[in-house]
C-alpha positions as a LaTeX table, in Angstrom:
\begin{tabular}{lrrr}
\hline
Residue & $x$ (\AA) & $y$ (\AA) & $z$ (\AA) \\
\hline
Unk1 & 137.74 & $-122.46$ & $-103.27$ \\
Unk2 & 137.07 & $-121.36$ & $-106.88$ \\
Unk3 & 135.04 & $-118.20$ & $-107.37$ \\
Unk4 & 132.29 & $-121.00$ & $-108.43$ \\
Unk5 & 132.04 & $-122.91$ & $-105.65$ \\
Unk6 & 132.02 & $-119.54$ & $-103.74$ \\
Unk7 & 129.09 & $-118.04$ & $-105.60$ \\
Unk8 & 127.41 & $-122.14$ & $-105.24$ \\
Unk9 & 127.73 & $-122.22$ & $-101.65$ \\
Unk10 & 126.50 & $-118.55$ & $-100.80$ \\
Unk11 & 123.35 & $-118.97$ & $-103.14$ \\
Unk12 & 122.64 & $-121.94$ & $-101.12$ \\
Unk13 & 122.75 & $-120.31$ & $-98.17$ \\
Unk14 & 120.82 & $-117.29$ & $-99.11$ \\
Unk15 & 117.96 & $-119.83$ & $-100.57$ \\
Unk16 & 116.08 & $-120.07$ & $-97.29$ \\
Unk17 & 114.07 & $-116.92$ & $-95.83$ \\
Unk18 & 115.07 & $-116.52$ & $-92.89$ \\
Unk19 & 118.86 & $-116.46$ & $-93.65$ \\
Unk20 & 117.83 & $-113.73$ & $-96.24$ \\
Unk21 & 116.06 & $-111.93$ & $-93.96$ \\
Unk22 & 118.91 & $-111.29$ & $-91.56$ \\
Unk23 & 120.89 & $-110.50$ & $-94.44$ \\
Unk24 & 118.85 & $-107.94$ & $-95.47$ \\
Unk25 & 118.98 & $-106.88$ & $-91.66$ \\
Unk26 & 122.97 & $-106.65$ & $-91.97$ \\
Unk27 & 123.01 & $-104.34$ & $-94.90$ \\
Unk28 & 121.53 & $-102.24$ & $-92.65$ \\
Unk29 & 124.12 & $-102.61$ & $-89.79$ \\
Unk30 & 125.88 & $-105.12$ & $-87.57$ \\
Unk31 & 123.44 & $-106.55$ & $-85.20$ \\
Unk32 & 124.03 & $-109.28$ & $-81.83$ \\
Unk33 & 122.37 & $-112.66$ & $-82.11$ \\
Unk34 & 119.68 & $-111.31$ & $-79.31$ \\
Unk35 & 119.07 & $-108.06$ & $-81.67$ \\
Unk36 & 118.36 & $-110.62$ & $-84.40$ \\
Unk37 & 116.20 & $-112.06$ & $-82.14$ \\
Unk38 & 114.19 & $-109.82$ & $-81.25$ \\
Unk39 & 113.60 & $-108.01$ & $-84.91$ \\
Unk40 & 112.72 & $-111.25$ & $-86.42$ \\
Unk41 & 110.94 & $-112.88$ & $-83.74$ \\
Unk42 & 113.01 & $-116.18$ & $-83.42$ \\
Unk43 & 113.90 & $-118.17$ & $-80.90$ \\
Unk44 & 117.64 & $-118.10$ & $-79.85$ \\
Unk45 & 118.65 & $-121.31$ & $-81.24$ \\
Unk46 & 116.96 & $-120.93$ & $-84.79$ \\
Unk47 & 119.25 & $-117.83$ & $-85.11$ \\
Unk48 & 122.19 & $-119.80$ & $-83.78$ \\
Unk49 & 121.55 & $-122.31$ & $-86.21$ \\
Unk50 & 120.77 & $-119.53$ & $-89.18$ \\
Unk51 & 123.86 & $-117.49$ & $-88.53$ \\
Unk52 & 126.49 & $-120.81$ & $-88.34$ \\
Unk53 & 125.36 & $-121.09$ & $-91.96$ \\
Unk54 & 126.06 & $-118.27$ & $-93.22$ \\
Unk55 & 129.27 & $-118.30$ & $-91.19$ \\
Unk56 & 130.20 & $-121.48$ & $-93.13$ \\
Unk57 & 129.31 & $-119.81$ & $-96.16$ \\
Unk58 & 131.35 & $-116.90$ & $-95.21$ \\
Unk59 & 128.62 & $-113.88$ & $-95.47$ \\
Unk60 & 129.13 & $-112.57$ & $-92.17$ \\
Unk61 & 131.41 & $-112.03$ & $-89.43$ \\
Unk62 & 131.84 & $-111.83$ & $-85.67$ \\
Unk63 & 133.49 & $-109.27$ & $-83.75$ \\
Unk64 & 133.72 & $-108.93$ & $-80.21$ \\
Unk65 & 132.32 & $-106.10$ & $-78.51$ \\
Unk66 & 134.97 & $-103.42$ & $-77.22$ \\
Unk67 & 132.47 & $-102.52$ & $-74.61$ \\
Unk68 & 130.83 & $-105.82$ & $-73.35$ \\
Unk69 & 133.74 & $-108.45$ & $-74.34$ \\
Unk70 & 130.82 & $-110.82$ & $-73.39$ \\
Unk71 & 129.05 & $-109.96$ & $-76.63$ \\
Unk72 & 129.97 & $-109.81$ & $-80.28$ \\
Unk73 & 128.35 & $-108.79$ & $-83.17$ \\
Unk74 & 127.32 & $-109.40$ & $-86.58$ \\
Unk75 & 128.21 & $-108.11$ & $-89.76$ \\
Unk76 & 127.99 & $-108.58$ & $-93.90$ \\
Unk77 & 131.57 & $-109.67$ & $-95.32$ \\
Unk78 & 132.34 & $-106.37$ & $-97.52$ \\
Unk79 & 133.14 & $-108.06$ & $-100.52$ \\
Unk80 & 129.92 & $-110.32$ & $-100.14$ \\
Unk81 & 127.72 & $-108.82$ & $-102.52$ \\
Unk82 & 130.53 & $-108.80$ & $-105.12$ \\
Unk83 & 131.10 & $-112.27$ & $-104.99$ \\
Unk84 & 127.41 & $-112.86$ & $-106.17$ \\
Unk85 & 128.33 & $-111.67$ & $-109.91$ \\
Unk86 & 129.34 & $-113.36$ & $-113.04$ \\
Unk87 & 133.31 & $-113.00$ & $-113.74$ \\
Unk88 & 134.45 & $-110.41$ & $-116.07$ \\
Unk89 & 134.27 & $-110.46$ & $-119.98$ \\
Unk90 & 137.31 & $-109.66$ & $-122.08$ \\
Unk91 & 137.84 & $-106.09$ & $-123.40$ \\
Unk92 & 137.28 & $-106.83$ & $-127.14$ \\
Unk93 & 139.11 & $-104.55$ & $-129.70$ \\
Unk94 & 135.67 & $-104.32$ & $-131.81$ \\
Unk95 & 131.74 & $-105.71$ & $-131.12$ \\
Unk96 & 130.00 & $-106.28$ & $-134.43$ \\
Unk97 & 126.44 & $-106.26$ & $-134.32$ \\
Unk98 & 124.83 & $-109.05$ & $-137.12$ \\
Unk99 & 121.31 & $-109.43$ & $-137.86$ \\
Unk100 & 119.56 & $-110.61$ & $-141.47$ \\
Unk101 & 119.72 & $-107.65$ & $-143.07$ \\
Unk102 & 121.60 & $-105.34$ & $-141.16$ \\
Unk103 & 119.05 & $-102.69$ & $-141.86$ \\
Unk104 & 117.04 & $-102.13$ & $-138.50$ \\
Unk105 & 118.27 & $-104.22$ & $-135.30$ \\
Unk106 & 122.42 & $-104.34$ & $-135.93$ \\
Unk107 & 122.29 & $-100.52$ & $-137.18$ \\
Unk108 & 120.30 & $-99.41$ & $-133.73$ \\
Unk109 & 122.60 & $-101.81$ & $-131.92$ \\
Unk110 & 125.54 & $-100.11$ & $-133.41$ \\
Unk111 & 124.12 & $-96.32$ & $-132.53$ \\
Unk112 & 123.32 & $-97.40$ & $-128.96$ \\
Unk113 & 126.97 & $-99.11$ & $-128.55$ \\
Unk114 & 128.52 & $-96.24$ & $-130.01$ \\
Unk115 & 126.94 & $-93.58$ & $-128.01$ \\
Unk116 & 127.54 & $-95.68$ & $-124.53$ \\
Unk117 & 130.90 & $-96.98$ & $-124.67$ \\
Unk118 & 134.35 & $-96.07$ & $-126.28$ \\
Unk119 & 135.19 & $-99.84$ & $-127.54$ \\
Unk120 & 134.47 & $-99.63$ & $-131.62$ \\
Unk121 & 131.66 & $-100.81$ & $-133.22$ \\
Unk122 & 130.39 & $-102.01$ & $-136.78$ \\
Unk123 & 127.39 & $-103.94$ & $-138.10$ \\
Unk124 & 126.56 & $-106.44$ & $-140.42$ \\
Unk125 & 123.73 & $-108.78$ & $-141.95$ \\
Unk126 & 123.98 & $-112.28$ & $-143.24$ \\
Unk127 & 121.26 & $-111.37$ & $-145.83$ \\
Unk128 & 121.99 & $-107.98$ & $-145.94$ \\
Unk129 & 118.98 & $-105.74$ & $-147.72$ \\
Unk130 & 118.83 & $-102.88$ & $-150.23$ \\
Unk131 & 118.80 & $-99.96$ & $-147.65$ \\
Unk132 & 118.07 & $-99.15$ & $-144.14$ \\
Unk133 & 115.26 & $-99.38$ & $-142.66$ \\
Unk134 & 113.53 & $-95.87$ & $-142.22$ \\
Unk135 & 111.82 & $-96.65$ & $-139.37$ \\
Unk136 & 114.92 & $-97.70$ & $-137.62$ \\
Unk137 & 116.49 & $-94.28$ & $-138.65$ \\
Unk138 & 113.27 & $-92.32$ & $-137.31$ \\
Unk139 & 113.43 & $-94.33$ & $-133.68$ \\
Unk140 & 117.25 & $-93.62$ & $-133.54$ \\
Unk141 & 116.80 & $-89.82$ & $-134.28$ \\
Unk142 & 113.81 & $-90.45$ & $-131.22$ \\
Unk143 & 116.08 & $-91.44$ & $-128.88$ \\
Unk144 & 119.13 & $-89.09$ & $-129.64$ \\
Unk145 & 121.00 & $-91.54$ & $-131.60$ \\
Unk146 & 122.19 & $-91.56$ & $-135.41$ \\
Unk147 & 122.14 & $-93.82$ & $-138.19$ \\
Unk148 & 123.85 & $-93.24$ & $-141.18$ \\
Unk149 & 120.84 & $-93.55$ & $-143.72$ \\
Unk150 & 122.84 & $-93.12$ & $-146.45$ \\
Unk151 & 125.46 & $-95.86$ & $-145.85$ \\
Unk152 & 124.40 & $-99.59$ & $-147.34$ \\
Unk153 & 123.22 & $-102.57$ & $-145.50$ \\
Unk154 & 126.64 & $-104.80$ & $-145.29$ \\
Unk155 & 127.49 & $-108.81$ & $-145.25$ \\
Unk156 & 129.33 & $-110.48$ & $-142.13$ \\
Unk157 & 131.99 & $-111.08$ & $-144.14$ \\
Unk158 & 133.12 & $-107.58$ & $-145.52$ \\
Unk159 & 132.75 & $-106.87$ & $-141.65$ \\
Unk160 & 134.36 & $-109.28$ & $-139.83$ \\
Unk161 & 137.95 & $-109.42$ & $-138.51$ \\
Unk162 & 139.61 & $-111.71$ & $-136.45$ \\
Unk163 & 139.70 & $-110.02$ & $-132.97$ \\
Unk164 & 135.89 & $-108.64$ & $-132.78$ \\
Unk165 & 133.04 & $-109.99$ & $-130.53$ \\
Unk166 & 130.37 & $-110.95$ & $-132.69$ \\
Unk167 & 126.52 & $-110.66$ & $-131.12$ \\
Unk168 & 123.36 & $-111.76$ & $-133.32$ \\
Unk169 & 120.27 & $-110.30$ & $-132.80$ \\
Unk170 & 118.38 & $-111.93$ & $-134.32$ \\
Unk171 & 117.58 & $-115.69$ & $-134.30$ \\
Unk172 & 118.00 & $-115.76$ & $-138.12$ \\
Unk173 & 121.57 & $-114.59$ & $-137.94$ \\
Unk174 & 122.37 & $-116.58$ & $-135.24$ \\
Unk175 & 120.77 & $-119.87$ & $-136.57$ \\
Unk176 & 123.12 & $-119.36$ & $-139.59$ \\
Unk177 & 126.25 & $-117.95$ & $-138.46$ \\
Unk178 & 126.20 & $-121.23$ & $-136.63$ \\
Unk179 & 128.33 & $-120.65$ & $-134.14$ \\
Unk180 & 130.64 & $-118.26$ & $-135.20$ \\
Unk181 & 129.16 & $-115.31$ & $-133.07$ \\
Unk182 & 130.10 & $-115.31$ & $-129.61$ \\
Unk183 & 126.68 & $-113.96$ & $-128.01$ \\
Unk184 & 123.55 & $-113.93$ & $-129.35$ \\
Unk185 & 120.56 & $-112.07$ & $-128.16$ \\
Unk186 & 117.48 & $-112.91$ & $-129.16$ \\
Unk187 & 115.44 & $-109.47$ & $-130.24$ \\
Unk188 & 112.22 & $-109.49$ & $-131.95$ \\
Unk189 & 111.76 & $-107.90$ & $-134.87$ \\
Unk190 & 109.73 & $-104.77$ & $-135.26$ \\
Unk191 & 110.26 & $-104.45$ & $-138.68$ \\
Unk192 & 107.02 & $-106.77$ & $-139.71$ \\
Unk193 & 105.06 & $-104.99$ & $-137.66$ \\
Unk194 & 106.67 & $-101.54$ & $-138.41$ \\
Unk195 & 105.16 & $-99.00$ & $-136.24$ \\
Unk196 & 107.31 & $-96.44$ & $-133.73$ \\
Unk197 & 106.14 & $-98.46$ & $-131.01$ \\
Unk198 & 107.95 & $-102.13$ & $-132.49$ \\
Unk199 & 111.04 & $-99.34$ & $-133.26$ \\
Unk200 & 110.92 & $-98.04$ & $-129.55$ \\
Unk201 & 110.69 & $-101.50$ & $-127.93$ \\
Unk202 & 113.48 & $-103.18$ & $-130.16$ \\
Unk203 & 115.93 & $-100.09$ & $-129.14$ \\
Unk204 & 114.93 & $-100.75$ & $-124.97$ \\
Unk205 & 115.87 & $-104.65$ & $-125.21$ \\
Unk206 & 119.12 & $-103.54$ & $-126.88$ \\
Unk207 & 119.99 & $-101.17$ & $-124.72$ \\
Unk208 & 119.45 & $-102.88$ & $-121.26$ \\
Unk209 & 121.39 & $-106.18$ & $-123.67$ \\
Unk210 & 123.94 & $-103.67$ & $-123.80$ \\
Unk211 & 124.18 & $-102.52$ & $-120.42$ \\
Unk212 & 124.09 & $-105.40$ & $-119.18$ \\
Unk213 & 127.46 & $-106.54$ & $-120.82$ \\
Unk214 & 129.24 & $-103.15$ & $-120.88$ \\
Unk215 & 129.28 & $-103.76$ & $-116.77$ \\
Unk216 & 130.97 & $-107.25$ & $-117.15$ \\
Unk217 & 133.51 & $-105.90$ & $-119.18$ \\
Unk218 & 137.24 & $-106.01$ & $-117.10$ \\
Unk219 & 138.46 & $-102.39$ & $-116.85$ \\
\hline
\end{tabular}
């Protein structure tokens, strides 16, 4: 069974309430079908019928009591939980942040990358602007970050090199790099409206983006 079909056929089985609720039951501990039962207030064949499913979708387990061979009891598969996450993203050698201008969104995704994870970082624009903006500079220095204001907005391609994992964010920069980033997230702008708040909002999207993909990463 591919790790797929795995994560298909346990989703499936967690879909209907009752099955969830004696999961949630078994995180707690391992439980006998007339525990179940009684906690949940079902008759004994509804749980038979609940638990064969999740047998089949291999959540739980049965082990026979050491004490009352007559009974056995229920419990999570310890690897269950695992088996409900995406696979594991490639370690790339550099992420390069591109937006238009490379003056508010890629700079604070740079600063957050760089002060979260050791992998390298750069950023880029495919418009890039004059300078950068100040009010990304002020919400970095906010949030204990830096942003070299005296270094230049830059184009993708004095950035780029062959082995980095490209991530818009922006959907200007994504719309015309057209297909040659490899993730895009879509983050709105709070240049136009320019005030600390748009700043402050713009750096918490990037930063749960960015969490969010430093976990998948293989280690």
């Amino acid at each position: 069974m591919t790790d797929l079909k795995r994560r298909v056929g346990v989703f499936a089985a967690l879909a209907d309430p009752t099955r969830l609720r004696i999961v949630d039951l078994l995180t707690l501990g391992d439980l006998s079908s007339s525990e179940i039962e009684l906690l949940l207030k079902l008759r004994s064949n509804l749980v038979a019928h609940h638990l064969r499913v999740l047998e089949k979708a291999e959540i739980v387990t049965r082990t026979r009591s050491e004490f009352d061979k007559r009974r056995s009891y229920i419990g999570l598969r310890p690897e269950i939980f695992d088996t409900l996450t995406p696979g594991s993203v490639d370690v790339p050698e550099r992420v390069v942040f591109v937006c238009t201008a490379n003056s508010a969104r890629s700079q604070l995704a740079e600063a957050i990358w760089r002060d979260s994870n050791p992998i390298p970082a750069a950023s880029a624009g495919v418009r890039p602007g004059a300078v950068i903006n100040p009010g990304a500079v002020a919400a970095a220095t906010r949030h204990g970050l830096r942003i070299d204001e005296g270094r230049s907005p830059q184009h993708v391609s004095e950035v780029l090199a062959e082995h980095d994992l490209v991530i818009t964010v922006c959907d200007s920069a994504h719309e015309q790099m057209t297909g040659r980033d490899d993730l895009h997230w879509s983050i709105p702008d709070p240049a136009p409206i320019g005030t600390p708040e748009a700043f402050d909002r713009a750096i918490a999207l990037i930063t749960q983006r960015i969490r969010a993909l430093s976990v998948r990463l293989k280690t």
